[in-house]
VMD Tcl script that builds the backbone (N, CA, C; Angstrom):
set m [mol new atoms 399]
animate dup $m
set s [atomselect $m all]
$s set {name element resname resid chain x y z} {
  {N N UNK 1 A 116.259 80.934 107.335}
  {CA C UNK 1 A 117.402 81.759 106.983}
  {C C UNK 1 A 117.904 81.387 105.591}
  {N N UNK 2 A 117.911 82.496 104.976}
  {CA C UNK 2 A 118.669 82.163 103.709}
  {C C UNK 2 A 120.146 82.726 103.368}
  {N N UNK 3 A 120.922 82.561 102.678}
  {CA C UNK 3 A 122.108 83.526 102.642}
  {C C UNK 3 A 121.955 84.155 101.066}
  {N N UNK 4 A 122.642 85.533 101.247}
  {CA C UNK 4 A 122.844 86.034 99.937}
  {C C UNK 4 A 122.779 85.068 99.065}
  {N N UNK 5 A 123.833 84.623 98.548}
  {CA C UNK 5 A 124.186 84.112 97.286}
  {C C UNK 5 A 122.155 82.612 96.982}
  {N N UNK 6 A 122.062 81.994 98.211}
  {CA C UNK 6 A 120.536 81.418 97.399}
  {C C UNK 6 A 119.251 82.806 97.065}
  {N N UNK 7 A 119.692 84.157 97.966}
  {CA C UNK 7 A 118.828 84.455 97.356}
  {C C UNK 7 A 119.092 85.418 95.638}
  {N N UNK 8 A 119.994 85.427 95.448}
  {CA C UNK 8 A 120.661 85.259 94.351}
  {C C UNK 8 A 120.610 84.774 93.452}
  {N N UNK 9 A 120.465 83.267 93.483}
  {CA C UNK 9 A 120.319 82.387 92.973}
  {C C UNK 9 A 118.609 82.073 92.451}
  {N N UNK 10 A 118.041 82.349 93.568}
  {CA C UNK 10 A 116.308 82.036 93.562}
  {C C UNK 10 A 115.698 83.223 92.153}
  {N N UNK 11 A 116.587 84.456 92.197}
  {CA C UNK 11 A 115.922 85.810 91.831}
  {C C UNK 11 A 116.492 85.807 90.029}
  {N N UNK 12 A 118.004 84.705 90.295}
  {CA C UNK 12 A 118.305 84.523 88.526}
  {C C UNK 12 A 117.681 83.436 87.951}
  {N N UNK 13 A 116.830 82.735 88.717}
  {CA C UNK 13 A 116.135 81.910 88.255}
  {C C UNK 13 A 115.102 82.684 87.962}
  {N N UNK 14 A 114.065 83.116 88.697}
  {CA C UNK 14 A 113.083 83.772 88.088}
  {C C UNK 14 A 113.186 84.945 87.224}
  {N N UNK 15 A 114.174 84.983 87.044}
  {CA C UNK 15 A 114.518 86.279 85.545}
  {C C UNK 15 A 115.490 85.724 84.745}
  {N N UNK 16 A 115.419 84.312 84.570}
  {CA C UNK 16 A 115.756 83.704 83.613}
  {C C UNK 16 A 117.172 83.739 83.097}
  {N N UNK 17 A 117.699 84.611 84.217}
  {CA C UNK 17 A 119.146 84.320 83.259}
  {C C UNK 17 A 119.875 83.502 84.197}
  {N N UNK 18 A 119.657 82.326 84.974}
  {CA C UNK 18 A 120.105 81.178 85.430}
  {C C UNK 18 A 118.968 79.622 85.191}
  {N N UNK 19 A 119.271 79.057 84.285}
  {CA C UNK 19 A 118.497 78.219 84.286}
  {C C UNK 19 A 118.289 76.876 85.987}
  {N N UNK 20 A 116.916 76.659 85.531}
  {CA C UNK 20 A 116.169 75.762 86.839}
  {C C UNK 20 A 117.435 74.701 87.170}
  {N N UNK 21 A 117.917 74.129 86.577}
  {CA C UNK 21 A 119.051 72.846 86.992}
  {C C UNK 21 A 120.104 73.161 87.503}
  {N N UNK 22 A 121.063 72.460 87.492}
  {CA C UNK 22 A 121.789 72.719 88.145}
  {C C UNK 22 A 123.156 73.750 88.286}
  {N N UNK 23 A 122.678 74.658 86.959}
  {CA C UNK 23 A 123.599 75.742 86.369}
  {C C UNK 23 A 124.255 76.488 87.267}
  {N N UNK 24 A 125.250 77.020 87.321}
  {CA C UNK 24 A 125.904 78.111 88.057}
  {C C UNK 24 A 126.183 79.407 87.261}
  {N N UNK 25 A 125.888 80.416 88.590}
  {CA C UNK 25 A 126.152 81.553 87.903}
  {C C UNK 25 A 127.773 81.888 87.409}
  {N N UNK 26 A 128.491 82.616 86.362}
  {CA C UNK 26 A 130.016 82.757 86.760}
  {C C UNK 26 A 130.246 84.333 87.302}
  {N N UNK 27 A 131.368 83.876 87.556}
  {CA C UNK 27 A 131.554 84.832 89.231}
  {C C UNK 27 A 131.097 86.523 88.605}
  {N N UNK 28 A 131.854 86.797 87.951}
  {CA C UNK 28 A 131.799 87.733 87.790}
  {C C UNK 28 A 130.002 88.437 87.587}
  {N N UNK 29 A 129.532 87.367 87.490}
  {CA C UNK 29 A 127.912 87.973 86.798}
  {C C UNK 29 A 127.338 88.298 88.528}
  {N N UNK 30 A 127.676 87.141 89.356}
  {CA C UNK 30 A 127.044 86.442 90.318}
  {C C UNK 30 A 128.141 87.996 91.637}
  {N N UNK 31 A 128.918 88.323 90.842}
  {CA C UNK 31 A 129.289 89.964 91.755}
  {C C UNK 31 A 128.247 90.788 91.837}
  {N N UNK 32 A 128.079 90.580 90.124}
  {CA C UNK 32 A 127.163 91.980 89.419}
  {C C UNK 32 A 126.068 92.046 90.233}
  {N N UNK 33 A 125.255 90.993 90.120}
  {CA C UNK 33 A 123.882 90.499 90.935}
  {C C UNK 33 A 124.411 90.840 92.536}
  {N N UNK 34 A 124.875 90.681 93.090}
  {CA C UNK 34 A 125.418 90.802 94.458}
  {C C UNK 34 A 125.108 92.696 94.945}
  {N N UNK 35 A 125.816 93.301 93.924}
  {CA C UNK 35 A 125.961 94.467 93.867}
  {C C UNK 35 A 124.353 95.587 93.414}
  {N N UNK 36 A 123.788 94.795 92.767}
  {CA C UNK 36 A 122.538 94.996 92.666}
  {C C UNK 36 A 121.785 94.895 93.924}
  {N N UNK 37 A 122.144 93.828 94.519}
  {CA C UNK 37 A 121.120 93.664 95.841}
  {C C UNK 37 A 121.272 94.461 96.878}
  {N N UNK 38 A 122.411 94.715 96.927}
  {CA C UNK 38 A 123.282 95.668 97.938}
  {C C UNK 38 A 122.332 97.308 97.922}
  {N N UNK 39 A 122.699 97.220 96.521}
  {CA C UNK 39 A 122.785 98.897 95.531}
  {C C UNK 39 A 120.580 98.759 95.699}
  {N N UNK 40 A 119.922 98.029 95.583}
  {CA C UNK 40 A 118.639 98.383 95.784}
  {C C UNK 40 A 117.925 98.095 97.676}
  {N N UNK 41 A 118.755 97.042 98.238}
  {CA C UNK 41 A 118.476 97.620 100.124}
  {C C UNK 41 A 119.117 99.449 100.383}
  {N N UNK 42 A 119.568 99.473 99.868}
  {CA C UNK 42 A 120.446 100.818 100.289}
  {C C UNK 42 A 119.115 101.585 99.863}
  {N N UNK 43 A 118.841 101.610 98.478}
  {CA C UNK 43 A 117.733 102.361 97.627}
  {C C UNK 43 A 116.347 102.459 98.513}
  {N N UNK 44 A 116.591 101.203 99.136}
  {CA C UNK 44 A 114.814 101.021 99.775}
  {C C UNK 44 A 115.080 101.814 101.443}
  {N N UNK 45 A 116.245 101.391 101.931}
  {CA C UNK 45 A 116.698 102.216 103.373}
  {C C UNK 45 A 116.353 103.875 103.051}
  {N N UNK 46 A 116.837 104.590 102.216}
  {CA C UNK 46 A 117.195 105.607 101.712}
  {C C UNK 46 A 115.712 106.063 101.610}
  {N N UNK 47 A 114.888 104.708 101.333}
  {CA C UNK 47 A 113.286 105.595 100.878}
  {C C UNK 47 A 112.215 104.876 102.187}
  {N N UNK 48 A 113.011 104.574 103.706}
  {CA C UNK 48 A 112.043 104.214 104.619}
  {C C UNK 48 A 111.999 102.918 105.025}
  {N N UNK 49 A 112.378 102.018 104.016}
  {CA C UNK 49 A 112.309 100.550 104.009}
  {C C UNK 49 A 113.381 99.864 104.533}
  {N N UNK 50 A 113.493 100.101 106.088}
  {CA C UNK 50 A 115.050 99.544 106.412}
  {C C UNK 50 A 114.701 98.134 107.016}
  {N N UNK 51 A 115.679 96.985 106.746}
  {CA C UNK 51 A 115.102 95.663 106.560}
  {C C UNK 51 A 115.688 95.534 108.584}
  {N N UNK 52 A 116.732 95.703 107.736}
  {CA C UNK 52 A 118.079 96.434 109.096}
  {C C UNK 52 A 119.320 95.315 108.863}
  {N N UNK 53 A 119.395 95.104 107.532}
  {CA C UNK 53 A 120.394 94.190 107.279}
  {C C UNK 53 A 121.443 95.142 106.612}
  {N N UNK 54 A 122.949 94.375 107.320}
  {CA C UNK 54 A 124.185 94.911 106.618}
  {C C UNK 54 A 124.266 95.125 105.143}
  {N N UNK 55 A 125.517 95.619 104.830}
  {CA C UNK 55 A 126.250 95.471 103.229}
  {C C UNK 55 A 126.548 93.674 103.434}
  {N N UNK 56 A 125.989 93.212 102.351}
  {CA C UNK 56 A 125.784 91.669 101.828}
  {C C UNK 56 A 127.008 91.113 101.713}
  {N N UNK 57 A 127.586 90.121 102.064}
  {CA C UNK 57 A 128.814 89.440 101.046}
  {C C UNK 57 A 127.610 88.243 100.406}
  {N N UNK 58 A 128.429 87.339 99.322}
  {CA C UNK 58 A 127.597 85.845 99.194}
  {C C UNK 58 A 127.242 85.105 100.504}
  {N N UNK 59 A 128.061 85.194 101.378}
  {CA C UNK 59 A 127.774 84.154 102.318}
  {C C UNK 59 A 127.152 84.914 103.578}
  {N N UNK 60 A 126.966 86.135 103.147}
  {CA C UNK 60 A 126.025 87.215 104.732}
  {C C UNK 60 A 124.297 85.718 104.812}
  {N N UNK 61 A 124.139 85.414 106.213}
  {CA C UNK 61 A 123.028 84.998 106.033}
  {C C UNK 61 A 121.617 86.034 106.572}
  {N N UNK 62 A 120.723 86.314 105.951}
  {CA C UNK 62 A 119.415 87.011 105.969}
  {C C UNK 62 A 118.696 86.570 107.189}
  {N N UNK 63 A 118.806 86.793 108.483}
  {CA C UNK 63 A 117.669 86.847 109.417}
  {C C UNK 63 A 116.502 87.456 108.727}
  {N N UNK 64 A 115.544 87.058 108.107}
  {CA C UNK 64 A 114.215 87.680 107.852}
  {C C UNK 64 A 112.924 86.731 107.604}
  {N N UNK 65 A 112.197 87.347 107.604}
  {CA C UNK 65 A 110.696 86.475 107.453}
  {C C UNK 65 A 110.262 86.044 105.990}
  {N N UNK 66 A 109.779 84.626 105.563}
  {CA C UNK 66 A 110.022 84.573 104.421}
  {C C UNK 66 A 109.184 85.504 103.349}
  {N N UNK 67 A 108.152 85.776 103.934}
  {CA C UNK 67 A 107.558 87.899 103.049}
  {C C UNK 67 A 108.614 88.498 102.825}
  {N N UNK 68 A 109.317 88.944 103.585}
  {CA C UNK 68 A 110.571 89.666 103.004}
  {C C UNK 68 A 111.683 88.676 102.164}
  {N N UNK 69 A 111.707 87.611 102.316}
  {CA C UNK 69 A 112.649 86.764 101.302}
  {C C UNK 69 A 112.215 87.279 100.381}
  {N N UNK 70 A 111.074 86.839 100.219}
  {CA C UNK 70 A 109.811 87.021 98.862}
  {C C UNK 70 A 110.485 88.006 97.922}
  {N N UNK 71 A 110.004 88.928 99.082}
  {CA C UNK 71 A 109.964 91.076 98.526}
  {C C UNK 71 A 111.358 90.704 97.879}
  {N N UNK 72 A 112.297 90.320 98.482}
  {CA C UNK 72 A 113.505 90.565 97.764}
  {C C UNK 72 A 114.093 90.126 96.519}
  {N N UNK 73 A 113.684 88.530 96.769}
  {CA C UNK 73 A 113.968 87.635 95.539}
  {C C UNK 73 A 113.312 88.633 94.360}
  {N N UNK 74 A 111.795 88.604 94.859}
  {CA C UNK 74 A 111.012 89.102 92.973}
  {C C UNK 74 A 111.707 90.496 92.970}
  {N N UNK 75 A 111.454 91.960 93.722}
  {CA C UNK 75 A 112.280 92.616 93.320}
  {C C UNK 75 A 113.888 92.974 92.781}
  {N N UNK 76 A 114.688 91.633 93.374}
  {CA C UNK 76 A 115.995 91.647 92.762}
  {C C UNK 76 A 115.649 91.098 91.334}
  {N N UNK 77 A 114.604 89.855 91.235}
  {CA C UNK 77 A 114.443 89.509 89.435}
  {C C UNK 77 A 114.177 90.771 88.752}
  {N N UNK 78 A 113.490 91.597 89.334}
  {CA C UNK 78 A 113.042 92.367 88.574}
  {C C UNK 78 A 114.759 93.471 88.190}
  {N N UNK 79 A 114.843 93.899 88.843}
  {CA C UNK 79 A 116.577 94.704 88.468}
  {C C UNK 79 A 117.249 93.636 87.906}
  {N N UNK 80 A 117.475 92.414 87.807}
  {CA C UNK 80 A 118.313 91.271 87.070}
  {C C UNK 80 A 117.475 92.109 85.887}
  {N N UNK 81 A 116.580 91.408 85.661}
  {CA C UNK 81 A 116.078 91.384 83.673}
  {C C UNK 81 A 115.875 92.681 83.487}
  {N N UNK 82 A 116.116 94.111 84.476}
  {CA C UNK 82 A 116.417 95.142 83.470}
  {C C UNK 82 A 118.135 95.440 83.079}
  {N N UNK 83 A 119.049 95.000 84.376}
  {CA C UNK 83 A 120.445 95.167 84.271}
  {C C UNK 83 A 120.182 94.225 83.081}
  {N N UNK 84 A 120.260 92.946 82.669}
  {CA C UNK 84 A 120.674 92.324 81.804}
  {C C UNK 84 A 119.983 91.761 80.537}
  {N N UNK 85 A 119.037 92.930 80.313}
  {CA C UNK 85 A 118.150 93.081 79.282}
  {C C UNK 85 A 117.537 92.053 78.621}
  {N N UNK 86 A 116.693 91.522 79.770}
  {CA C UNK 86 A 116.151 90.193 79.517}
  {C C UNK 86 A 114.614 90.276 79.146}
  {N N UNK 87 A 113.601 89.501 78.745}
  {CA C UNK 87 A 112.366 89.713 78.865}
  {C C UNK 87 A 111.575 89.738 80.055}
  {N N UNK 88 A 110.313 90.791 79.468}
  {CA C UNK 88 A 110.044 90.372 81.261}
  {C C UNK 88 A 109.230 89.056 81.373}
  {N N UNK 89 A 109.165 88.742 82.849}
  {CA C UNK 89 A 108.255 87.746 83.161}
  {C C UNK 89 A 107.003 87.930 82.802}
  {N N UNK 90 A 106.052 86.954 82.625}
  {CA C UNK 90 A 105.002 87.345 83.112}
  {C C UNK 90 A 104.250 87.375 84.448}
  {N N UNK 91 A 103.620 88.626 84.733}
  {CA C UNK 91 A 103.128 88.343 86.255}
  {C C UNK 91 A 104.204 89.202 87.228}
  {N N UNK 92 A 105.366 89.012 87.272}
  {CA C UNK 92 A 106.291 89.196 88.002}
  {C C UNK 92 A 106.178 90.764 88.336}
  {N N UNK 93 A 106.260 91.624 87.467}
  {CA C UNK 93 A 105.837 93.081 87.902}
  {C C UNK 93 A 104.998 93.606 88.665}
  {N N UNK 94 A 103.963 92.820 88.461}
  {CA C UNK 94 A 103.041 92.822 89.602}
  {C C UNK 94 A 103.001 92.184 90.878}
  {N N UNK 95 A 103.569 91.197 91.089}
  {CA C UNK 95 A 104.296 90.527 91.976}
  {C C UNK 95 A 104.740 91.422 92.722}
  {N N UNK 96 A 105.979 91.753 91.949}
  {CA C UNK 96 A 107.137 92.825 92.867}
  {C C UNK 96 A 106.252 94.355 93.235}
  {N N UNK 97 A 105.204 94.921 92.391}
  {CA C UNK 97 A 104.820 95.833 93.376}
  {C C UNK 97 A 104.190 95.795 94.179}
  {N N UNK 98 A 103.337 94.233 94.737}
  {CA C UNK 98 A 102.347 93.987 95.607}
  {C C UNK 98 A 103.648 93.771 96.950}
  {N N UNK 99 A 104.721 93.318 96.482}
  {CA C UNK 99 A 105.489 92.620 97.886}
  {C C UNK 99 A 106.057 93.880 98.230}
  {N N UNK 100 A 106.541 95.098 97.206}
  {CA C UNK 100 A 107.057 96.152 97.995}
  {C C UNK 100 A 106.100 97.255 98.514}
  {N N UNK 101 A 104.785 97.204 98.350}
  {CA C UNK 101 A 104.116 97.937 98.844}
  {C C UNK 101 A 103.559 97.123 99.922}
  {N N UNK 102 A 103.638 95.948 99.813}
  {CA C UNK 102 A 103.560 95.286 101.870}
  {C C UNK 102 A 104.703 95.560 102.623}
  {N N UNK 103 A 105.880 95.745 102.053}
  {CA C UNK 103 A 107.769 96.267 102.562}
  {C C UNK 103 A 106.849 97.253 103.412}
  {N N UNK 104 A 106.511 98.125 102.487}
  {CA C UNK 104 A 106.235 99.637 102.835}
  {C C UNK 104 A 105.765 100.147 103.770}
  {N N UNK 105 A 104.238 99.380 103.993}
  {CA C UNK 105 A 103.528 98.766 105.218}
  {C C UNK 105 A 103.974 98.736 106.219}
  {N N UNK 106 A 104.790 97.680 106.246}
  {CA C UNK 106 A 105.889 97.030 107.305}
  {C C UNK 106 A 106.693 97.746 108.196}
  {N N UNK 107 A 107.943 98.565 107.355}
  {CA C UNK 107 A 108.852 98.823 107.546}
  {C C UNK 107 A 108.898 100.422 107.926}
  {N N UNK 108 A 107.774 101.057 107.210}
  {CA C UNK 108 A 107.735 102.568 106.870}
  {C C UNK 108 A 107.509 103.496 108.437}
  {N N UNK 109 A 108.263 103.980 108.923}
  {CA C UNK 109 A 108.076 104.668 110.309}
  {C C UNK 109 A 107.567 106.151 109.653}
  {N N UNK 110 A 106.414 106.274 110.311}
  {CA C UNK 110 A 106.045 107.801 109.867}
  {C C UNK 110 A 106.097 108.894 111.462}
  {N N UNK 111 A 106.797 109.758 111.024}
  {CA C UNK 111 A 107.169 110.063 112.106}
  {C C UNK 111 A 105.712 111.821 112.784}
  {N N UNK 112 A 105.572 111.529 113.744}
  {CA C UNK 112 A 104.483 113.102 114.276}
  {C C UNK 112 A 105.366 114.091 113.738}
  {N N UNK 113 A 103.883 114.776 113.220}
  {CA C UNK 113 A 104.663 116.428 112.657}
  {C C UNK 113 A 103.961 117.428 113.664}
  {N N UNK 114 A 104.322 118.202 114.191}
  {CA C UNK 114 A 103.874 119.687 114.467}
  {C C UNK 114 A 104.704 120.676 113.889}
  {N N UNK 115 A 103.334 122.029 114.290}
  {CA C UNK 115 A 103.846 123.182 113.831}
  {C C UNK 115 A 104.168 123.977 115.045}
  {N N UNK 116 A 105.106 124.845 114.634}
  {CA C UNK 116 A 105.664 125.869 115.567}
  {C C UNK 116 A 104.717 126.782 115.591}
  {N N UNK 117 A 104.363 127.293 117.241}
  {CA C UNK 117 A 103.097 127.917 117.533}
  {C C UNK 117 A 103.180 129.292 116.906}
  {N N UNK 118 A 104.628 129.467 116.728}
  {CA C UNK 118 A 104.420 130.965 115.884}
  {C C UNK 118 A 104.149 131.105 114.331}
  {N N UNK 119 A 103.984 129.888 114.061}
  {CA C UNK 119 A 103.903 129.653 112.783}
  {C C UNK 119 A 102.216 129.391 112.171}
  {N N UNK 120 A 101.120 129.426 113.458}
  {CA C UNK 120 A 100.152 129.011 113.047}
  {C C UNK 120 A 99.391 130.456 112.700}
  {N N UNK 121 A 98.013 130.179 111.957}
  {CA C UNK 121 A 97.855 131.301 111.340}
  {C C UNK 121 A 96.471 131.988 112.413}
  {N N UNK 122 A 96.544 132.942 112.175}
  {CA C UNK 122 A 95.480 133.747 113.427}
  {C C UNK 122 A 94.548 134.593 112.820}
  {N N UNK 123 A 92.983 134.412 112.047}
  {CA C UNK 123 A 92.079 135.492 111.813}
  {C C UNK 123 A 91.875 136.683 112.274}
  {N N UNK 124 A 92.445 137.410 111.831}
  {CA C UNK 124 A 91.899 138.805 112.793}
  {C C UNK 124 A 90.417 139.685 112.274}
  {N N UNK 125 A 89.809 139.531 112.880}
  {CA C UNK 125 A 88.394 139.961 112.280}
  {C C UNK 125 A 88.775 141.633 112.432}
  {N N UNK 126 A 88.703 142.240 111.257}
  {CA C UNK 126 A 88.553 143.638 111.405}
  {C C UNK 126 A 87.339 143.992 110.635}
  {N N UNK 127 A 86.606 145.086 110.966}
  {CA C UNK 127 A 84.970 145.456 109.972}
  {C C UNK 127 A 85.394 147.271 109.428}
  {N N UNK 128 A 85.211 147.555 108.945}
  {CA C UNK 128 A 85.381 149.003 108.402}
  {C C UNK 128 A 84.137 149.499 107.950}
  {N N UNK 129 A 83.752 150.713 108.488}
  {CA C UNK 129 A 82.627 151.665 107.769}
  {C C UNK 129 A 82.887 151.916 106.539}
  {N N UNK 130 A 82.296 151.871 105.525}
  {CA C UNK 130 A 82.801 152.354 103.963}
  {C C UNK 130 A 81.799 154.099 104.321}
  {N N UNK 131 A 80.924 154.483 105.150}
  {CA C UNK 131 A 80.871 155.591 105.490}
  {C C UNK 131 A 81.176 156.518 106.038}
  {N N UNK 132 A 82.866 156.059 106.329}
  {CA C UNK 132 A 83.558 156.720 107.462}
  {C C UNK 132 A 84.434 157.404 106.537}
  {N N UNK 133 A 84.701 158.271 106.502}
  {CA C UNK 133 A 85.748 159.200 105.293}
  {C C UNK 133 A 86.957 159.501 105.154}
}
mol reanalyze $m
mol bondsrecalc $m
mol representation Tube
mol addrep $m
């Protein structure tokens, strides 16, 4: 189990705008980031990917498997260093689309389609004499 705010913490480390030691984020940044994480589960629910976790505070703790820690941490780095116009990583882009296309995998319920029987289409063989006048 992790709680918001380490995975927070894990995702400004790898997008560089929290250094490895013992730095802290200040609050206001460490909202921003909060609100990001929030603002992209919603994004991923919205597109199939429901984790089935609440709206986050810092201290919400994450029942999840650490694959999905994963998925989250690198995809939240990845929205950190574009919100805060950082460089990118290297590697990391690719990272984040390999872990959200296993999300996808995972999470994605595809639901049976049918068609309405009046809706299906019916050949009607007709033949015509072109010698008939």
């Amino acid at each position: 189990m992790s709680t918001a705010q380490e995975i927070i913490n894990k995702a400004a480390k790898k997008s560089g705008v929290l250094a490895r030691g013992g730095q802290q984020l200040e609050a206001d940044i460490n909202v921003d980031i909060l609100d990001l994480l929030n603002d992209m589960l919603d994004r991923w629910r919205n597109n199939g990917v429901d984790l089935g976790l609440p709206v986050l505070t810092l201290t919400t703790e994450l029942i999840i498997d650490s694959a999905d820690r994963e998925a989250i941490i690198i995809q939240l780095a990845l929205r950190i260093i574009i919100d805060f116009n950082r460089p990118p990583r290297a590697g990391l882009a690719g990272a984040g689309s390999s872990a959200f296309t296993e999300l996808q995998a995972k999470y994605s319920v595809l639901t049976e389609m049918s068609l309405d029987k009046s809706l299906t289409y019916k050949r009607v063989s007709t033949s015509y004499n072109i010698n008939e006048g």
